[in-house]
C-alpha positions as CSV (number, residue, x, y, z in Angstrom):
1,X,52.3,-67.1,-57.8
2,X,53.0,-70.6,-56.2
3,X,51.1,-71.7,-53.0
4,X,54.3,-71.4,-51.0
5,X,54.3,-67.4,-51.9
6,X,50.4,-67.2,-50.9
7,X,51.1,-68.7,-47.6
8,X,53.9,-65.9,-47.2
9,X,51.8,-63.0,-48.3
10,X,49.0,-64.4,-45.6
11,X,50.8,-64.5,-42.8
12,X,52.3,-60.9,-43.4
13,X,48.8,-59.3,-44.2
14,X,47.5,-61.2,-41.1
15,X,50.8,-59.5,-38.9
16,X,49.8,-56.2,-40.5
17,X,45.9,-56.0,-39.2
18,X,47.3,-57.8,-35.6
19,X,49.5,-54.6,-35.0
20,X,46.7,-52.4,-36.4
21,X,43.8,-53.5,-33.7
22,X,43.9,-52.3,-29.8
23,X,45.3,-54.4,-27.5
24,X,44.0,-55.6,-24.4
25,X,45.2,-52.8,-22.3
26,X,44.4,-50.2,-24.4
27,X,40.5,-50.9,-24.8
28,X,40.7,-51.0,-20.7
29,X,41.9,-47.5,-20.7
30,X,39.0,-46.4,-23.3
31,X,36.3,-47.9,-21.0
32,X,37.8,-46.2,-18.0
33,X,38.0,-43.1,-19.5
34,X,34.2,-43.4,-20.4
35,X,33.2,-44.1,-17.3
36,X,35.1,-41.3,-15.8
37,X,33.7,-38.6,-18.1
38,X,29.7,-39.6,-17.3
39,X,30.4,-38.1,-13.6
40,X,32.0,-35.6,-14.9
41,X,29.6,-34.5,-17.0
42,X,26.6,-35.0,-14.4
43,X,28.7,-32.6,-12.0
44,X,29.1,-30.0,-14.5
45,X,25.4,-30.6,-15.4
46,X,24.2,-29.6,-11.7
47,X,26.9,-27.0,-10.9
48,X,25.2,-25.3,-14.0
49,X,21.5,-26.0,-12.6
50,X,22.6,-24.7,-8.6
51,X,23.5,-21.1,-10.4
52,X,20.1,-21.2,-11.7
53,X,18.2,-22.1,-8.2
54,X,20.3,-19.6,-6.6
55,X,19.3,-17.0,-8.9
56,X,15.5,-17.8,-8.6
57,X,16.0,-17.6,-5.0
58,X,17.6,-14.3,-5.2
59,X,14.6,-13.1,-7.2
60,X,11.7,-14.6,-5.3
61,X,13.1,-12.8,-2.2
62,X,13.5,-9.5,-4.2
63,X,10.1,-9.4,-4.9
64,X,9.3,-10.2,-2.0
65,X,11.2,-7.3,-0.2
66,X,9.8,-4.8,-3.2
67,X,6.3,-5.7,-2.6
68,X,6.9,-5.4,1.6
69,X,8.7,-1.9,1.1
70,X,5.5,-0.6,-1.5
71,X,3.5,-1.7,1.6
72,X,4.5,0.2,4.2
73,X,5.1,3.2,2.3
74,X,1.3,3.2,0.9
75,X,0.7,2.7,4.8
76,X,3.0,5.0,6.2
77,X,2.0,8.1,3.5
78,X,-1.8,7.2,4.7
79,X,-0.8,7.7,7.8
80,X,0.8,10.9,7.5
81,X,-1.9,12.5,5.3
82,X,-4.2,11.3,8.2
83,X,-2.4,13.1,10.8
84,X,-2.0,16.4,8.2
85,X,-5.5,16.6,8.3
86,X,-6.1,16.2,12.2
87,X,-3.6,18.7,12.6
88,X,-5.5,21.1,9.9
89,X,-8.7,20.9,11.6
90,X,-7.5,21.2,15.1
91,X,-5.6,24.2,14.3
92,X,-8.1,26.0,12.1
93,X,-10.8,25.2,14.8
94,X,-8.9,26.2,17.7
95,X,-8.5,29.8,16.0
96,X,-12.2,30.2,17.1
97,X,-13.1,32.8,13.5
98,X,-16.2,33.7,13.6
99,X,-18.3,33.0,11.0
100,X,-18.6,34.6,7.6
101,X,-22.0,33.9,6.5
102,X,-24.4,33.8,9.2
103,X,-27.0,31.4,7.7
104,X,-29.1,28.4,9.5
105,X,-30.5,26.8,7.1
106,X,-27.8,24.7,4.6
107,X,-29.7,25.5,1.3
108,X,-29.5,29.2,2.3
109,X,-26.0,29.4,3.3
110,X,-24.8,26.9,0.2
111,X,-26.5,30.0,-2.3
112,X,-24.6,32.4,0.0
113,X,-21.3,30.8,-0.4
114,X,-21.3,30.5,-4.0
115,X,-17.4,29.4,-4.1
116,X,-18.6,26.1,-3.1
117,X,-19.1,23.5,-6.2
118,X,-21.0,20.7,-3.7
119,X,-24.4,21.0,-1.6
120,X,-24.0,21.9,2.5
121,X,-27.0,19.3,3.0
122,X,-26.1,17.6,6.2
123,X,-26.4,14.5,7.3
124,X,-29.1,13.7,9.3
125,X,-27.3,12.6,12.9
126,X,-25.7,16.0,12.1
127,X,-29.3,17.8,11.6
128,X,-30.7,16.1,14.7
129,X,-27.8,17.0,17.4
130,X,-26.6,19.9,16.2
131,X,-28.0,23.5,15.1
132,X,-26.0,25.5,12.4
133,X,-24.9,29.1,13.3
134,X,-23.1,29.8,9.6
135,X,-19.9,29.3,7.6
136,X,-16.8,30.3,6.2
137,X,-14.6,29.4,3.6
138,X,-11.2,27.4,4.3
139,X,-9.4,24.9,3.0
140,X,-8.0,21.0,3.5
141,X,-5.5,19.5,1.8
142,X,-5.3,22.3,-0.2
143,X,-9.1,21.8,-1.5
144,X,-11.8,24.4,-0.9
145,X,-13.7,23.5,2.2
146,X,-16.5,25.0,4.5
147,X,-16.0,25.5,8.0
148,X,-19.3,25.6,9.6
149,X,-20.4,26.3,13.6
150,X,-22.7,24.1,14.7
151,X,-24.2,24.6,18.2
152,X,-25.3,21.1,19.8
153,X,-28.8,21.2,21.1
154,X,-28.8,19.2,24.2
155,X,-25.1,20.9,25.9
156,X,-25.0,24.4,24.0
157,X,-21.3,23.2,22.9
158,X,-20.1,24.9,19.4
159,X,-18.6,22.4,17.2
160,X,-17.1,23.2,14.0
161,X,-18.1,21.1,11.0
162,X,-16.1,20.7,7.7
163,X,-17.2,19.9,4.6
164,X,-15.7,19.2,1.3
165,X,-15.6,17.2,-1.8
166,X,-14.4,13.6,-1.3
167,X,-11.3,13.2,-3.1
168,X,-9.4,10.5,-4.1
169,X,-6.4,11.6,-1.5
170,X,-9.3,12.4,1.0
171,X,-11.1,8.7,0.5
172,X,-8.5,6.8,1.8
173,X,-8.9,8.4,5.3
174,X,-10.6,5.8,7.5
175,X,-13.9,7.0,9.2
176,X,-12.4,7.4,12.7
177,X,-12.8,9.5,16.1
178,X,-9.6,10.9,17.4
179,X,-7.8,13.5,20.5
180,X,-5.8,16.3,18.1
181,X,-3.9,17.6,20.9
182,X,-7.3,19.1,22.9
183,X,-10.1,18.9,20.2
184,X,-11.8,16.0,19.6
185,X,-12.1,15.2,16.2
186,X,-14.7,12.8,14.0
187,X,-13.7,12.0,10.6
188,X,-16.4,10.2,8.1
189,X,-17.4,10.0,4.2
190,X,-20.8,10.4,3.1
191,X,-22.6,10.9,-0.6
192,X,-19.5,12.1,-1.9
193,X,-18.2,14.3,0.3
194,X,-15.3,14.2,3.5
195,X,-16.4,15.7,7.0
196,X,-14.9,16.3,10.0
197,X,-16.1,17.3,13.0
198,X,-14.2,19.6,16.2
199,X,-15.3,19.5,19.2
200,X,-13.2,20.9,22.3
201,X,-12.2,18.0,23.9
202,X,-13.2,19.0,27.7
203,X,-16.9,19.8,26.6
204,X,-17.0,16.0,25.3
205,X,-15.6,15.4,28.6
206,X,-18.5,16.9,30.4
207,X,-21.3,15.9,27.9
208,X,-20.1,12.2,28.9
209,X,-20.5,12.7,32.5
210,X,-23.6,14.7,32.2
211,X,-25.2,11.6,30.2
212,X,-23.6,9.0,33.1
213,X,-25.6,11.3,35.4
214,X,-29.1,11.8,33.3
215,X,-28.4,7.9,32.5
């Protein structure tokens, strides 16, 4: 091949690889189009994150409104075995039964009322104030309960007295005094066992002006 036929062949490979290779404008429209996607991938990056934010949200506050609604109904059923047994003393006390076992000492009546599976020991406030006249059987809650008259000492008032085994429904009473209607009613927990205390509301009346008067 003569040099005139190289030259030839040159210049038509070097036409070949000229058409081959991008332009000018065509290298512009690859960069723009790279520097449009990058946005568009950000955006699509954070519209798939905001889902997710809004989702925790939406559970935070769930368990948040779960939690709030456990609350109140824990407090509200406390509330209303509270006020069951108020209303179970108050009623069974305003009945005025006489007692069953006529027994004043506690370890005497306890042998008496054999039913019973804890001891009639009272507390000592109770022992000090208050004379015991006997006992019955009844019931709170559905739990086998004594219902004791007690006579207080200083006014001659009769009070009944109940007594019963501290159970786990029964312990989350709050030691309280309340007015049931017209008895006035103590409720406490000591060594394992609930009590509650009638006392006709218009004799505590008069034993508080009587001690404003000795006073």
């Amino acid at each position: 091949m003569n040099t005139q036929d190289n030259d030839k062949l040159g210049a038509s490979l070097k036409d070949y690889y000229q058409r081959k290779s991008l332009s000018a404008d065509s290298v512009e429209r690859l960069l723009a189009q790279a520097n449009t996607e990058k946005p568009a991938t950000l955006l699509s990056t954070i519209g798939f994150r905001r889902p997710l934010v809004g989702l925790a949200w939406v559970a935070s506050l769930f368990v948040v409104v779960m939690v709030a609604q456990f609350l109140y109904h824990q407090q509200s059923h406390q509330n209303n075995l509270t006020a069951l047994v108020l209303e179970e003393i108050a009623m069974n006390h305003n009945k005025k039964l006489d007692a069953e076992y006529r027994e004043t000492q506690p370890e005497v009546l306890r042998m008496a009322m054999q039913r019973l599976d804890f001891p009639l020991s009272l507390p000592e406030d109770i022992q000090r104030d208050f004379q015991l006249l006997g006992g019955r059987y009844c019931s709170i809650q559905g739990g086998l309960a004594a219902q004791l008259k007690v006579r207080n000492r200083a006014t001659g008032a009769v009070s009944t007295l109940y007594v019963t085994e501290l159970t786990e429904k029964l312990a989350r009473i709050e030691e309280q005094q309340v007015l049931q209607g017209s008895v006035d009613i103590q409720l406490w927990q000591q060594q394992g066992r609930f009590f509650g205390l009638a006392t006709d509301a218009a004799l505590v009346s008069r034993d508080d002006g009587q001690d404003e008067n000795r006073e």
